[in-house]
DOLO-409838 format. One line per field, with one value per residue (C-alpha): residue in one letter; x, y, z. Coordinates in Angstrom, 3 decimals, padded with zeros to 6 digits. Example, Ala and Ser with C-alpha at 12.3 -4.5 7.8 and 13.67 -1.06 7.14 Angstrom:
BEGIN
romar	c(a|s)
xx	c(012.300|013.670)
yy	c(-004.500|-001.060)
zz	c(007.800|007.140)
***
This chain:
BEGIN
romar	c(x|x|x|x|x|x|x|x|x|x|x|x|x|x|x|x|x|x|x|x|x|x|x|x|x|x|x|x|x|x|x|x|x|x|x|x|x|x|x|x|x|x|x|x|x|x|x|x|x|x|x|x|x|x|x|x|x|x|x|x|x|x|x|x|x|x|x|x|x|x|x|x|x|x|x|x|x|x|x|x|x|x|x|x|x|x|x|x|x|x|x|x|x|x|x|x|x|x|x|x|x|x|x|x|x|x|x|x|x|x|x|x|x|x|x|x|x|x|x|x|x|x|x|x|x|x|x|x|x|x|x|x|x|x|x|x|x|x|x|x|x|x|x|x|x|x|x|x|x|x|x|x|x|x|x|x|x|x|x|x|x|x|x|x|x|x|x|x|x|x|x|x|x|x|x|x|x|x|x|x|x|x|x|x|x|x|x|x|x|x|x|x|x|x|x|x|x|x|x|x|x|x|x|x|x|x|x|x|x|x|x|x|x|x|x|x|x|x|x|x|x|x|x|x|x|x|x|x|x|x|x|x|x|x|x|x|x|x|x|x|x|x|x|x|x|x|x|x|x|x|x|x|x|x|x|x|x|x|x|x|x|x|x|x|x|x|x|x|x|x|x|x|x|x|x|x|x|x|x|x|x|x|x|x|x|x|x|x|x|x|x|x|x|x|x|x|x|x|x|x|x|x|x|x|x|x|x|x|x|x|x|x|x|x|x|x|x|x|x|x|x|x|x|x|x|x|x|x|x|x|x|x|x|x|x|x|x|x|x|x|x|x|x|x|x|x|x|x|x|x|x|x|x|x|x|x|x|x|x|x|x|x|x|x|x|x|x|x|x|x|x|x|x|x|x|x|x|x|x|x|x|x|x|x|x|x|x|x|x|x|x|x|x|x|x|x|x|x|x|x|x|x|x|x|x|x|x|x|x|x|x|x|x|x|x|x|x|x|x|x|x|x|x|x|x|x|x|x)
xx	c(000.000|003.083|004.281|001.326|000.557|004.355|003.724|000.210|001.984|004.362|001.355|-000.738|-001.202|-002.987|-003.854|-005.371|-005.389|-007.954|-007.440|-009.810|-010.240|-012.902|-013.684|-017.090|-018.978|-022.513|-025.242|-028.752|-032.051|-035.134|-038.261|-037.085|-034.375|-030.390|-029.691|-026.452|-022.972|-021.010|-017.258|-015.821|-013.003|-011.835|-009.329|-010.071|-008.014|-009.260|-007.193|-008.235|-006.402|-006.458|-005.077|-005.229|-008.228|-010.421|-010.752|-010.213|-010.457|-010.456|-010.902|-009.025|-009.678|-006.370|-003.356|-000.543|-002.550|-001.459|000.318|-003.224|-004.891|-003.090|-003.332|-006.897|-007.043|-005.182|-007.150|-010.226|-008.766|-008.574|-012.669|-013.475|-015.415|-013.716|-013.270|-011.535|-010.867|-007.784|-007.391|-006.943|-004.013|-003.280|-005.729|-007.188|-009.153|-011.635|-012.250|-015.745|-015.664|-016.071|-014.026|-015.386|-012.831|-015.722|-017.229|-014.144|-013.886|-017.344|-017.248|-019.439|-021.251|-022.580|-023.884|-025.714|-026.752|-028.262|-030.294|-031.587|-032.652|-034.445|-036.208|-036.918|-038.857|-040.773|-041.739|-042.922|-045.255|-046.741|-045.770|-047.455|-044.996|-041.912|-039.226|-036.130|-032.861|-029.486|-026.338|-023.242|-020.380|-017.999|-014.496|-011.843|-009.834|-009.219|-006.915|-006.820|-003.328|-003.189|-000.760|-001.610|000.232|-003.531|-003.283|-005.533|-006.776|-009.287|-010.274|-013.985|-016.657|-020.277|-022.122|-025.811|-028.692|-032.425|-035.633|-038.218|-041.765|-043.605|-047.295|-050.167|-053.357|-056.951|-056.738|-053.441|-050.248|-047.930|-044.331|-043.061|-039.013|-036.734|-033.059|-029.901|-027.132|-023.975|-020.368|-020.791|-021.329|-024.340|-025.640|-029.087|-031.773|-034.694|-035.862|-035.866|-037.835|-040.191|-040.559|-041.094|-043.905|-045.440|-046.084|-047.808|-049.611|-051.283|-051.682|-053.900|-057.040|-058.067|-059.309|-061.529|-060.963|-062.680|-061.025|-059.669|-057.894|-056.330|-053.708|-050.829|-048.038|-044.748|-042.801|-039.093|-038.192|-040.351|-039.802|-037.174|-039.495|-040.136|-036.334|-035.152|-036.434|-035.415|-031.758|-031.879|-032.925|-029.800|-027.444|-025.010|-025.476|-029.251|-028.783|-025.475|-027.237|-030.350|-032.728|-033.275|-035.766|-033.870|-031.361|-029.920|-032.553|-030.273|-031.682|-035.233|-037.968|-039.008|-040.231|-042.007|-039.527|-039.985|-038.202|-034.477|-032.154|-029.173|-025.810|-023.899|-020.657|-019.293|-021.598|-020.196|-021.069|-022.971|-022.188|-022.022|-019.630|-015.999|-013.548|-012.904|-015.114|-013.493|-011.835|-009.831|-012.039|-012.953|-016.330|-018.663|-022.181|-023.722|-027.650|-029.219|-032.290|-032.353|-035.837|-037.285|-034.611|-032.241|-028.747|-026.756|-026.071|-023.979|-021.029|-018.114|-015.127|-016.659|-020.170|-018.630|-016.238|-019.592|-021.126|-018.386|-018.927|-016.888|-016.921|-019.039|-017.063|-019.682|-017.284|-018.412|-016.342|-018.984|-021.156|-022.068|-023.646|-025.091|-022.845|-025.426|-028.800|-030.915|-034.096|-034.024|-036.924|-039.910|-041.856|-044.383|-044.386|-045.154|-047.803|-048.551|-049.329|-051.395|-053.534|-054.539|-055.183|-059.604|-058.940|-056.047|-052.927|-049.539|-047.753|-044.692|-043.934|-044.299|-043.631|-042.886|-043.099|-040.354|-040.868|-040.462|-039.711|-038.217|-037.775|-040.784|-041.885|-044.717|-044.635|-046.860|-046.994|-048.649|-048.834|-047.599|-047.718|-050.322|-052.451|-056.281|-055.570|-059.261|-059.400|-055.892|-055.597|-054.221|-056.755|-055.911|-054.019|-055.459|-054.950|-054.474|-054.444|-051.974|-051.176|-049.674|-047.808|-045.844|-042.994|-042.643|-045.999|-046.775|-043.571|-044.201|-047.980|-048.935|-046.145|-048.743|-045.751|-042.433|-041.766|-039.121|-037.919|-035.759|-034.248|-030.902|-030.982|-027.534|-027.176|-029.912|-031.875|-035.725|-038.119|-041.765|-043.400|-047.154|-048.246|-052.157|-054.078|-052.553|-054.622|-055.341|-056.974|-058.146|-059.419|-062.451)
yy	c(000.000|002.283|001.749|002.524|005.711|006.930|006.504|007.666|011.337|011.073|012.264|013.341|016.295|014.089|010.236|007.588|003.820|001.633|-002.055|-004.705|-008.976|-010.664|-014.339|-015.990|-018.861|-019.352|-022.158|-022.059|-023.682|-023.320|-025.431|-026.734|-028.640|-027.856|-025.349|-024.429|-024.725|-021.596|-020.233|-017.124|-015.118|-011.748|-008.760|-005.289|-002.332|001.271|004.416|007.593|010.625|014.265|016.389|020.097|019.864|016.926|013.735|010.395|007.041|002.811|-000.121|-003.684|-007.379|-008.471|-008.316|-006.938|-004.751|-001.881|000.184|-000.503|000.840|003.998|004.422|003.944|006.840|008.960|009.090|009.617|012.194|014.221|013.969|014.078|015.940|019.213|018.840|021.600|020.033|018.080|014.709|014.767|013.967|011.532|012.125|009.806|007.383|005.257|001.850|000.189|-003.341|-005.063|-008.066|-011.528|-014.143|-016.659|-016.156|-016.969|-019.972|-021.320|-024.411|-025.467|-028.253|-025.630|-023.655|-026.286|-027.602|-023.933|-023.869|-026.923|-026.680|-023.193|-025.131|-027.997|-025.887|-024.014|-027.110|-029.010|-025.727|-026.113|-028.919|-026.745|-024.202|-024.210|-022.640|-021.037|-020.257|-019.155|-018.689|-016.904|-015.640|-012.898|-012.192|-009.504|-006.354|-003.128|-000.640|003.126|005.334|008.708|011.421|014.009|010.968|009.271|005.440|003.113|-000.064|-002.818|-005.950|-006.871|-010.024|-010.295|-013.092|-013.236|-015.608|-015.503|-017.615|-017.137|-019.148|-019.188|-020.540|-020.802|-022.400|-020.782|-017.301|-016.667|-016.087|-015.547|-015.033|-013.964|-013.598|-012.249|-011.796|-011.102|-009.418|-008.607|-008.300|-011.127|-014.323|-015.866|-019.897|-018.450|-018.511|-019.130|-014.957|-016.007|-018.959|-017.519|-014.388|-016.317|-018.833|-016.023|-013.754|-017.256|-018.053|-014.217|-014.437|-017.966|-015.788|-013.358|-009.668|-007.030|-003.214|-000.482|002.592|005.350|006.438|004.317|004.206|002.491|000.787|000.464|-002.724|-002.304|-003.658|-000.888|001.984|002.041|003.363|006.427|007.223|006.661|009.687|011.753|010.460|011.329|015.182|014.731|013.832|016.450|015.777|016.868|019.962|021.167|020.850|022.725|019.790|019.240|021.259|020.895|023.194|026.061|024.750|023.007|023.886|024.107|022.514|020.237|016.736|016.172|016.553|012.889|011.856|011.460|010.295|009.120|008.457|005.853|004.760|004.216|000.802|-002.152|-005.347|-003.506|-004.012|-000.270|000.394|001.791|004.515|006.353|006.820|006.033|009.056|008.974|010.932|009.683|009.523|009.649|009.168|012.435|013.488|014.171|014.785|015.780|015.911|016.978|019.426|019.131|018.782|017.998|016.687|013.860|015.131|014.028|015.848|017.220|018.351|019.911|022.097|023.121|023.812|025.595|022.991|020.454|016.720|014.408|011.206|009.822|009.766|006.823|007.752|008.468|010.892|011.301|007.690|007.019|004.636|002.773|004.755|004.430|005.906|006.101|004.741|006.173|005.540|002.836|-000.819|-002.444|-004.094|-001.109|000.562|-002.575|-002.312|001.869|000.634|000.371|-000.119|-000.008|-001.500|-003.055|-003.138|-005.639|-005.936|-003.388|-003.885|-000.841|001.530|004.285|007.872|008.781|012.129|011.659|015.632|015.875|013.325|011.483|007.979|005.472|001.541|-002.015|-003.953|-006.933|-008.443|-006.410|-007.062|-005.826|-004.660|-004.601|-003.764|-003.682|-007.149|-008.348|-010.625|-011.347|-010.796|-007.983|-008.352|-005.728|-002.748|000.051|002.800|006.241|009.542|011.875|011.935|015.680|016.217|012.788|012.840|016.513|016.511|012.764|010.902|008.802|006.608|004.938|002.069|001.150|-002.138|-001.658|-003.634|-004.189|-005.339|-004.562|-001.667|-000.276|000.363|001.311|000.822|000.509|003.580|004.561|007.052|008.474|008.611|006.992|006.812|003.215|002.300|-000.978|-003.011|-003.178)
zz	c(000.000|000.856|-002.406|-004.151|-002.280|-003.131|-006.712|-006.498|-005.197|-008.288|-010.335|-007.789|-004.907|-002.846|-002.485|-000.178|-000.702|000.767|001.171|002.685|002.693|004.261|004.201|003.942|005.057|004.899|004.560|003.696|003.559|001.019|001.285|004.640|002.832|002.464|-000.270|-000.418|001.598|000.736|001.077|-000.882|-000.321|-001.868|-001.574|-002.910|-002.872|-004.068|-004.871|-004.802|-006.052|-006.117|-008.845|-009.899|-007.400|-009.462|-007.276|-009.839|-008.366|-009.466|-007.464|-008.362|-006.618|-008.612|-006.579|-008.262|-011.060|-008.962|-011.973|-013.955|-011.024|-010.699|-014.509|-014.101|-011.113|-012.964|-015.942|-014.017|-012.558|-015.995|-015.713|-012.291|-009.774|-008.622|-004.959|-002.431|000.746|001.767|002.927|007.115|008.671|011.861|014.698|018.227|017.220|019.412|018.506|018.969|019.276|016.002|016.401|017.986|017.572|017.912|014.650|012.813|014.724|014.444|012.480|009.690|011.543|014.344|011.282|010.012|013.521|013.693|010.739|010.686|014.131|012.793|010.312|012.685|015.124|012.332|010.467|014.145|014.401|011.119|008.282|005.725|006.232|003.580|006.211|005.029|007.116|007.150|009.214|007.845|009.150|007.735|008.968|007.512|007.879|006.381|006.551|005.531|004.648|002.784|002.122|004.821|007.523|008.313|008.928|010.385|010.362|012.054|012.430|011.710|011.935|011.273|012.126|010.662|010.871|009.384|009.650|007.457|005.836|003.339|003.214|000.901|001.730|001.008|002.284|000.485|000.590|003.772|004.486|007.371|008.127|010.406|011.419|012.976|012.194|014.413|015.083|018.020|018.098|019.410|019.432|020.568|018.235|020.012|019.740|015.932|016.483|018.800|016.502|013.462|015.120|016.987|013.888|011.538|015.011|014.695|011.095|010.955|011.988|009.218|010.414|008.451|008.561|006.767|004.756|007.251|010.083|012.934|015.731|013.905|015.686|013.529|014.594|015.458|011.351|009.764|011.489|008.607|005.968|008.787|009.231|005.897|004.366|007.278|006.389|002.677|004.543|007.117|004.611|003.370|-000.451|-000.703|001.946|-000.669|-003.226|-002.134|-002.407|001.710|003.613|005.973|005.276|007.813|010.223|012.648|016.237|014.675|016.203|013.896|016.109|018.812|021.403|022.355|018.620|018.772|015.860|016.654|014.256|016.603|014.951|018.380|019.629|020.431|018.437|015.879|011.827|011.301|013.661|013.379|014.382|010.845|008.221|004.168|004.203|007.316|009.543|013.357|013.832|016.903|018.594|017.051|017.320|014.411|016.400|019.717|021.308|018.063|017.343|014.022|015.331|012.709|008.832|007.681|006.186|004.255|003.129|-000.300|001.153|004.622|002.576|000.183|003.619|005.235|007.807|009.860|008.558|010.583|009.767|007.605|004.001|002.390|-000.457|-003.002|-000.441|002.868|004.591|007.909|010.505|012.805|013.150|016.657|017.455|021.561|023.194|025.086|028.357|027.546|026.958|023.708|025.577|027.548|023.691|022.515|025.717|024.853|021.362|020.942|017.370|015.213|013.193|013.633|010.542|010.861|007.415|004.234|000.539|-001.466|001.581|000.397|-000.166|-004.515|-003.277|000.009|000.274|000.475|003.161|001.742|002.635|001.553|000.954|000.916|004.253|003.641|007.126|009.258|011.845|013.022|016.982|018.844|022.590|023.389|021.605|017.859|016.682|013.012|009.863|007.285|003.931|000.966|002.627|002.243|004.323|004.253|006.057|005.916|008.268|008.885|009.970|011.722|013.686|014.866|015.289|015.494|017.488|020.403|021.995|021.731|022.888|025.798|024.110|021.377|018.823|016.916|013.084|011.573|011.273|013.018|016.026|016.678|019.127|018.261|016.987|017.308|015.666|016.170|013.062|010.231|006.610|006.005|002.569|001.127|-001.743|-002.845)
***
């Protein structure tokens, strides 16, 4: 890499080189029965340059093509964006925990053990049920060096594992699925299991529900389609460009005070984590939101020097990305929120649920796995309905509860969301 970045300055005012492996096992099942027993390895290194202030870059997975490579850079270079920052230098770094030295020694029998024990316990619920699983387990490093003197480097494992089903009978079809995803290792999978089971055990009853507005509790998975477009808003690229409304407003009043959005590149055990961002920069636990209040954008390099701002550590290399996102919990139960529920909807799965214009907030999708709540009670499944918000208004004006349980999936972390009067709307 030294080598490289020497010849890289030959032609060059400024350079970093990038370099990563990670190694790969996984095995899977489909229609409860063995699919596939997988093991892939690969290297990649990626050079960027800087040159009469126009950033070029190229990315390689063959060792040794390193003159091709900075040939490649260097002609992109000719073309590229102009940029006006410079690369940062050596600085203190903290460094999360994203190593588990179990997962690269967890053997290929205990994966399979795993996963067919997933599909066991689905299939003794319900033979009808065509289960499939997985366990994987990813293990690697990186390391980062540029010409301003930064260096650093880590270690890294993910271990994953998902349960899923798929069944058609009379009324339809279901699927249902649900995962982990996490630097540490774990042989537990009976939250999985119990998720899994629980959610066709709900969904065997069938539940009506007219056209209009309910109490709508968002399960821990889709608060996602909530936060996303609040993230496109956050990030640096659309508020440079002019396309964010949320742009000068930080220390507005935007949220209900109760909403918080957190960028955490700092927690322990989580996939997003680490202690510099692609472009050298240390990153942090920063609020995005605090108590309904915009704190902050995610910047790289490029859009905090359009912003006459300070980088956030969130270089991804091609634009500002989030690290791990967490929406803090509230004061209730998710039990204590089903039980102040007279009628209403928990929507655990969505298909399509992403904003076209996320600038402008409008939200709206199919529920794909919902459920009909009744007295403080789910009593059924209900079936091609759609629903629809918009995330500035409902999470200023319409925010009922968050929940105190929260839960990790990758690379994020939500409680469950209620939110007053949501538009429902159905066939026929």
């Amino acid at each position: 890499m030294e080598a490289l970045l020497h010849k890289a300055l030959m032609l060059a005012d400024q350079a970093d080189v990038y370099a990563k492996q990670a190694v790969q096992h996984a095995v899977s099942f489909q229609a409860s029965k063995l699919k596939d027993i997988t093991h892939t390895e690969e290297e990649g290194w990626t050079l960027r340059l800087i040159k009469d202030g126009r950033l070029g870059s190229a990315t390689t997975t063959k060792p040794g093509s390193f003159d091709v490579l900075l040939s490649y850079a260097s002609n992109t270079a000719k073309h590229g964006s102009p940029v006006g920052y410079t690369l940062p230098g050596a600085s203190e770094l903290t460094s999360p925990r994203t190593f588990d030295p179990r997962v690269k020694e967890v053997t290929q029998k205990e994966m399979l053990d795993l996963a067919a024990d997933m599909v066991s316990a689905l299939n003794a619920y319900d033979p009808k049920i065509k289960a499939f699983a997985g366990v994987g387990k990813n293990f690697g490093s990186f390391k980062l060096i540029n010409s301003a003197g930064f260096q650093g480097s880590g270690d890294v494992t993910v271990w994953h594992v998902y349960l899923g089903g798929e069944l058609v009978n009379e009324d339809g079809f279901l699927q249902v699925y649900d995962f982990i995803a996490q630097s540490d290792y774990s042989s537990c999978t009976d939250s999985i299991k119990a998720k899994v089971i629980e959610s066709f055990r709900l969904a065997k009853e069938n539940a009506s529900i007219k056209p209009g507005q309910y109490p709508v509790i968002f399960a821990p998975g889709e608060v996602s389609c909530l936060v996303d477009p609040l993230l496109a808003c956050l990030n640096g690229m659309g508020i440079s460009r002019g396309f964010s409304p949320f742009k000068g407003r930080i220390g507005e009043l935007a949220f209900d005070p109760r909403f918080s959005l957190i960028d955490d590149a700092l927690a322990d055990g989580a996939v997003g984590s680490k202690g510099f961002d692609r472009e050298g920069m240390p990153t942090s636990r920063r609020a995005l939101i605090d108590q309904g209040r915009i704190g902050g954008y995610l910047l790289d390099l490029q859009t905090a020097h359009l912003l006459n701002m300070t980088p956030t550590g969130n270089g991804g290399g091609a634009g500002p990305v989030s690290n791990n996102t967490v929406v803090p919990g509230g004061d209730k139960s998710f039990s204590e929120m089903l039980a102040g529920i007279d009628e209403g909807v928990l929507i655990d799965g969505t298909m399509g649920a992403w904003a076209g214009n996320p600038y402008g907030g409008q939200v709206s999708g199919n529920i794909s796995l919902g459920y009909k709540i009744e007295k403080g009670q789910v009593v059924g499944r209900i079936k091609d309905c759609m629903f629809s918000v918009n995330v500035f208004t409902d999470l200023r004006d319409n925010l009922a509860a968050l929940s105190r349980e929260q839960q990790w999936r990758g690379s994020t972390c939500y409680p469950y969301l209620q939110l007053a009067n949501v538009n429902i709307s159905t066939k026929g």
